[in-house]
C-alpha positions, 0 to 999 in steps of 0.5 A, spaced: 530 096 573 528 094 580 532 098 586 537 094 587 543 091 583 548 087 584 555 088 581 559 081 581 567 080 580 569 087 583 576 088 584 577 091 591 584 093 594 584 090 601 591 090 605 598 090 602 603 086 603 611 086 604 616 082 600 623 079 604 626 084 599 622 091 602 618 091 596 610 093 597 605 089 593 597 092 593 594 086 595 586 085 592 580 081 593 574 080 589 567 081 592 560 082 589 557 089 591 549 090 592 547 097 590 540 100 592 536 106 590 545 109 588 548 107 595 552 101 597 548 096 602 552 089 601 559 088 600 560 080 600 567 076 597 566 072 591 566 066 595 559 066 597 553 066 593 549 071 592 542 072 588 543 075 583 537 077 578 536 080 572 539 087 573 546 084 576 553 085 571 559 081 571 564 087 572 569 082 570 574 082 575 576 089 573 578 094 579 573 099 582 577 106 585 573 112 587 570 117 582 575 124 581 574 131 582 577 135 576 578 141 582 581 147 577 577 148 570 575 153 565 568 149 562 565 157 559 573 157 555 574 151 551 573 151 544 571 144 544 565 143 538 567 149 534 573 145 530 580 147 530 584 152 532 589 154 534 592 159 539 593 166 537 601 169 539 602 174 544 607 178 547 605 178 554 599 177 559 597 183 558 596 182 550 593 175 552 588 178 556 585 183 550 585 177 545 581 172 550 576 180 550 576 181 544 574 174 542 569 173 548 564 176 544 564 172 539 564 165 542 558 167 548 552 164 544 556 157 543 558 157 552 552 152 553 555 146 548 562 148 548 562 147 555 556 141 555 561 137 549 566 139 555 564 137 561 562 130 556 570 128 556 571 130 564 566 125 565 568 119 561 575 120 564 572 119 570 570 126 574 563 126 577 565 133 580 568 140 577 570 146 579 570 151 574 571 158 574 566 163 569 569 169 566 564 174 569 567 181 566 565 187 563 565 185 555 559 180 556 556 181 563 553 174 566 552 170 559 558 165 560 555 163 566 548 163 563 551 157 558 556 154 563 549 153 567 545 149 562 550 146 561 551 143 568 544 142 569 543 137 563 548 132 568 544 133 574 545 126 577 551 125 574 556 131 574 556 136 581 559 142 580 562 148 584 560 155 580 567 160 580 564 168 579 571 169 576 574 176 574 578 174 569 579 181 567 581 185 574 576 185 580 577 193 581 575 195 575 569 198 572 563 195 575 566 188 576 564 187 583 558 188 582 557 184 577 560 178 582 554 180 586 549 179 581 553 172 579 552 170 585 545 172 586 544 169 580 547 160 580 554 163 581 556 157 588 564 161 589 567 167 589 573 168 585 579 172 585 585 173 580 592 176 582 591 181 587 598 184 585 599 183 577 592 185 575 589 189 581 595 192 583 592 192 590 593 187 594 590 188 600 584 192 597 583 186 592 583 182 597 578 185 602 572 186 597 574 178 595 572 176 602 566 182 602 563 179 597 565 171 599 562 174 607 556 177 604 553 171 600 556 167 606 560 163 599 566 159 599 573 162 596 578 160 591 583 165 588 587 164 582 594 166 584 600 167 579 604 173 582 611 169 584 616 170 589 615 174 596 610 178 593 606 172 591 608 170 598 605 176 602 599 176 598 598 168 601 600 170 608 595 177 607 590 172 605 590 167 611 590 174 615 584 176 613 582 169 613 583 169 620 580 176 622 572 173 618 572 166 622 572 163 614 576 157 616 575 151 611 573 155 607 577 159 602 583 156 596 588 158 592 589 157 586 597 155 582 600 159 588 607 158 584 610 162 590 610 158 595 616 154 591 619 161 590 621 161 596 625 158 601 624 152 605 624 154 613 618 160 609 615 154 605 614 151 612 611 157 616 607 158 610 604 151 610 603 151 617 598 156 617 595 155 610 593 148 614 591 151 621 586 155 616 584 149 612 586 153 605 587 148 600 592 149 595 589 147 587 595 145 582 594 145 575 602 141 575 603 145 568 609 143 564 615 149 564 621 148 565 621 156 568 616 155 573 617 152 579 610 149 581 608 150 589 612 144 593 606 139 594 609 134 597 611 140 603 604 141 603 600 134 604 606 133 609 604 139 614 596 138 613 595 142 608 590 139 603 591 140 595 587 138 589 588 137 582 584 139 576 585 140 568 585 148 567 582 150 562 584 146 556 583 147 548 582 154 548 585 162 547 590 160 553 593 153 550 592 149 544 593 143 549 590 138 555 585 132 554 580 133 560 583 127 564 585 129 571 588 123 571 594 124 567 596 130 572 598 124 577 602 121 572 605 128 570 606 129 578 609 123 580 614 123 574 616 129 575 617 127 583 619 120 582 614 117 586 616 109 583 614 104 587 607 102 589 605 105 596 607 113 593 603 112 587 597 108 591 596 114 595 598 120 590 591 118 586 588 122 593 589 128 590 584 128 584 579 124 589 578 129 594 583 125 599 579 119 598 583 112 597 581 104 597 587 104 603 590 109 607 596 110 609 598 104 613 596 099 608 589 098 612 583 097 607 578 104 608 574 105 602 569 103 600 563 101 606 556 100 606 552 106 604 557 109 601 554 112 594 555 107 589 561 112 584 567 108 582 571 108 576 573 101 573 579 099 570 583 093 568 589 094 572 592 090 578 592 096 583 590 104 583 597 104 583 597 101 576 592 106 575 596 112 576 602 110 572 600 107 567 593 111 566 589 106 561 584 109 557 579 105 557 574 106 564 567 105 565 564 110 570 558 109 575 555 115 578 550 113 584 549 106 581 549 108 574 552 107 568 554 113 565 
């Protein structure tokens, strides 16, 4: 195959258009896109003729959006490859989190195909990119990140990850820290943390050694965060204090954070300004329970504050449910918040992009440019917004100018 390529009869999404009666329309066009050594270097309507060569490929008039990034995942969990099973009945997290232990053991040697057979279904859902927290605990040590690690290094090229060093189990436990460091010093990209008040039973203690660590390593943050209400809130506010303290803007996310729907409006608000003023983004899951209020997203993006998406950890000890398709989570959130016309759907995709969308807010094109990476999905659909309600199954995946 020579360097460059072309791909011809691309749909592209290029400007909108609004109807006597205030509805919007996506309006699209369709273009021949030239690829060299995985970058983009020509994008020309179909009007005009190009020279196309042996390695050129008639897309067919299928739409081109953005590759996603699945933003919360578990890839050492997954029983994916062992055959069903279904999740054992417990009576609270405490029972859980003994089961999840007594069961590590038994699946660490079969970490790197589970989570290979994994980071395969994220991949042809569309996700170029992962964040996945490793179970790093006193019961197997280093062994899931190990396997989570090989596995990931069998996609180089086609999968980027982010490496959470997770204390499933408790950070102030045992000789967890320790262990975090040695994950660190050993492929570990992240540091992670897990509910500072329900597990460690220490906010600010569990907190500091988190940023310890993070600072020491000079790593990124992200921190499953559970605990609700105003506790859940304080330990948000405490976090965006020592934030502050570290100079660690831009660097830090937590993780669920259903506290920041538990609390008042005029809370939420002042929360969400100075989660924004600190850069700390907000990764949600948008589970289903109609107990549970998940944090209000759409609070969130207007105040600045960036939030993304991701599959959690899906067929495991924790749940017997979840297809790996991040894509499904937007479906999910905008049928929650009935988003139902075509502009809230268009840019609800940003969400599990990385922010990235074909039009911005105005309806201007934006994406994609001339040396840009070659990384699209392609559907057979009218518009990203289709895309989004509908979540067509079938999608070729591209990664730097291949097929994958």
């Amino acid at each position: 195959m020579s360097n460059v390529q072309w791909l011809s009869n691309v749909k592209l999404e290029v400007g909108e258009r609004v109807l006597p009666n205030g509805t919007v329309e996506t309006e699209t066009a369709l273009f021949h896109i030239q690829i060299t050594e995985g970058k983009i270097t020509k994008l020309i309507s179909t009007s005009e003729n190009i020279p196309f060569n042996e390695d050129s490929i008639d897309m067919k008039e299928k739409l081109a959006v953005p590759t996603f990034k699945e933003m919360h995942n578990h890839l050492d969990k997954t029983y994916m490859s062992l055959g069903w099973r279904a999740c054992t009945p417990v009576a609270n997290l405490k029972e859980r989190l003994a089961h999840e232990a007594s069961e590590l053991p038994l699946l660490a040697d079969s970490t790197q195909q589970r989570a290979t057979k994994m980071i395969e279904t994220i991949l042809a859902n569309g996700a170029t990119h992962i964040r996945t927290h490793v179970n790093i605990d006193p019961y197997i040590g280093l062994k899931n990140l190990e396997g989570v690690i090989a596995a990931l290094d069998t996609f180089k090229g086609k999968v980027t990850a982010d490496i959470i060093a997770f204390p499933q189990h408790g950070l102030l436990r045992d000789h967890v820290p320790a262990l975090i460091r040695e994950a660190m010093r050993s492929g570990a990209t992240m540091v992670g943390g897990l509910d500072p008040a329900g597990i460690d039973n220490a906010i600010e203690k569990s907190l500091y050694e988190t940023m310890n660590i993070a600072t020491e390593f000079d790593a990124d943050v992200d921190i499953h965060l559970h605990d609700g209400g105003h506790v859940g809130y304080y330990t948000v506010d405490k976090w965006v204090d020592i934030i502050e303290n570290a100079n660690y803007y831009g660097r830090t996310a937590l993780s669920h954070s259903f506290c920041l729907g538990d609390v008042s409006i005029p809370e939420q608000e002042k929360i969400a300004t100075r989660l924004a003023e600190n850069n700390v983004a907000i990764m949600s899951t948008v589970p289903i329970n109609l107990k549970r209020v998940i944090p209000p997203i759409d609070l969130l993006d207007r105040y600045g504050v960036k939030v993304n998406f991701g599959c959690d950890g899906f067929f495991d000890s924790w749940s017997p449910y979840g297809s790996g398709d991040v894509l499904e989570k937007v479906t999910r959130f905008c049928e929650l918040t009935r988003k139902i016309d075509e502009k809230s759907l268009r840019n609800a995709l940003k969400w599990i992009t990385g922010g990235i969308t074909a039009l911005d807010q105005g309806g201007r094109k934006v994406w994609p440019n001339v040396q840009d990476d070659a990384d699209f999905v392609f559907f057979d659909a009218a518009s990203s917004a289709e895309v989004v309600a509908r979540k067509p199954l079938k999608r070729t995946v591209m990664v730097n100018g291949q097929f994958v």
